[in-house]
C-alpha positions in Angstrom: 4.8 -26.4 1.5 0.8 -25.6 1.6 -0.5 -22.6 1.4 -4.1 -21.8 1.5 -6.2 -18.9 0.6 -9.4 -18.3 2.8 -12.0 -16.2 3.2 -13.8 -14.8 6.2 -17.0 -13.5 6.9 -17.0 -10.6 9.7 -19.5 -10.1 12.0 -20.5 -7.3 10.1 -21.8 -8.9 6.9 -17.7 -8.0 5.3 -15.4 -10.7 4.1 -12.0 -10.7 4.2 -9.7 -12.7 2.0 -6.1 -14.0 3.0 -3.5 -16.5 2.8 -2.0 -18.3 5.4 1.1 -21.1 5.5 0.3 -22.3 8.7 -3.3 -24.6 9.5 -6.1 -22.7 8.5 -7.3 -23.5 11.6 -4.5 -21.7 13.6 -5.0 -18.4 11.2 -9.0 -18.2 12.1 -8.1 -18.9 16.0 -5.6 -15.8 15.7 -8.1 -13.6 13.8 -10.5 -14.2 16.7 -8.3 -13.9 19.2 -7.7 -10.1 17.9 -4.0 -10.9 17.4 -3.8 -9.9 13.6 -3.9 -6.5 14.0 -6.1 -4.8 11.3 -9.1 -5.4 9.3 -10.8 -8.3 11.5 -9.4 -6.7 14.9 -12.6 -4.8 15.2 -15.1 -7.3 13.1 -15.1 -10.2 15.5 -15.7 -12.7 15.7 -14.8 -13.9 12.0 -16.7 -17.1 10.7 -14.5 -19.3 8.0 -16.2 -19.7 4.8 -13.9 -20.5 1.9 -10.1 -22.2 1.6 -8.5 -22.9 -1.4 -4.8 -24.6 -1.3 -2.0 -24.3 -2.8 1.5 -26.0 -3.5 2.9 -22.5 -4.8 2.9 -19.8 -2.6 3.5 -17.3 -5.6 0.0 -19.0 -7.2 -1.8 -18.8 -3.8 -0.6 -15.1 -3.4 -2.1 -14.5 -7.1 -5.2 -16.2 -5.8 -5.6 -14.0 -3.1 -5.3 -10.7 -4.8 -7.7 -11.7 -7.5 -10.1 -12.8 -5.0 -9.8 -9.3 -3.2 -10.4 -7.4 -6.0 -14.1 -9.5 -7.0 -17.2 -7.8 -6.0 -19.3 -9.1 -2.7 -21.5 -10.5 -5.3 -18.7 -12.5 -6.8 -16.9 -13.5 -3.7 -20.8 -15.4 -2.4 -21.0 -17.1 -6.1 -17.2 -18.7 -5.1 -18.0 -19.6 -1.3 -21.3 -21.4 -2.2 -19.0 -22.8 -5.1 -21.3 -21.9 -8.0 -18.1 -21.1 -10.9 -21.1 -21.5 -13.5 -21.6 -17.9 -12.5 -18.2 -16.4 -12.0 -17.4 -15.1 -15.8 -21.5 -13.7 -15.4 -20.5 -11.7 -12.2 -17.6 -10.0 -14.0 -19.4 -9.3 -17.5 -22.0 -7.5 -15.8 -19.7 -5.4 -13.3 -18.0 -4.1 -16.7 -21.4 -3.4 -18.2 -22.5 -1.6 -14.7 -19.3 0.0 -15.3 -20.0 1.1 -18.8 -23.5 2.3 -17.9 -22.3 4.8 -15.6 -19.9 6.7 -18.2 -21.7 9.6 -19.9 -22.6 8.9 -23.1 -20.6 10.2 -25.8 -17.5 9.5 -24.0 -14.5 8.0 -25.9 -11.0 7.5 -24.7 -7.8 8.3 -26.4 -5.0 6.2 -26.4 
């Protein structure tokens, strides 16, 4: 069985990320149809930009949840399929991420 991970971009600049066992094809037609009830009901019409598949379902799910937790800045670097700068996107959301704790601060275990 196939399963593929996609990504959408909304008509509002937003992407949503998902997983579907049935023709990616079939999944995009429902999202624009406003039969998925949720996150792309109201950002339509939804544009396919990404797929990814998968013989696993248990890898594609893992997949999708990594992909949904990248930054925007992330998720473009994978739909234009530049991976040379995929470990730089998420060293430099850590060092954003340390910038903004107060100096000074430690953490205990």
């Amino acid at each position: 069985m196939e399963v593929t991970v996609y990504i959408l971009r909304c008509s509002d600049g937003s992407y949503y990320t998902g997983l579907t066992k049935q023709t990616v094809e079939s999944r995009l037609w429902e999202h624009n149809e406003g039969i998925c009830d949720g996150f792309t009901k109201r950002r339509r019409p939804v544009e396919l930009v990404f797929t990814e598949t998968y013989d696993r379902i248990l890898d594609a799910i893992a997949r999708e949840r990594q992909i949904k937790g990248w930054s925007r800045a992330k998720k473009e670097a994978l739909i234009a399929l530049d991976y040379e700068a995929l470990p730089g996107l998420a060293r430099n959301r850590q060092e954003k991420a340390d910038a903004k704790r107060p100096r000074g601060s430690t953490s205990s275990p």
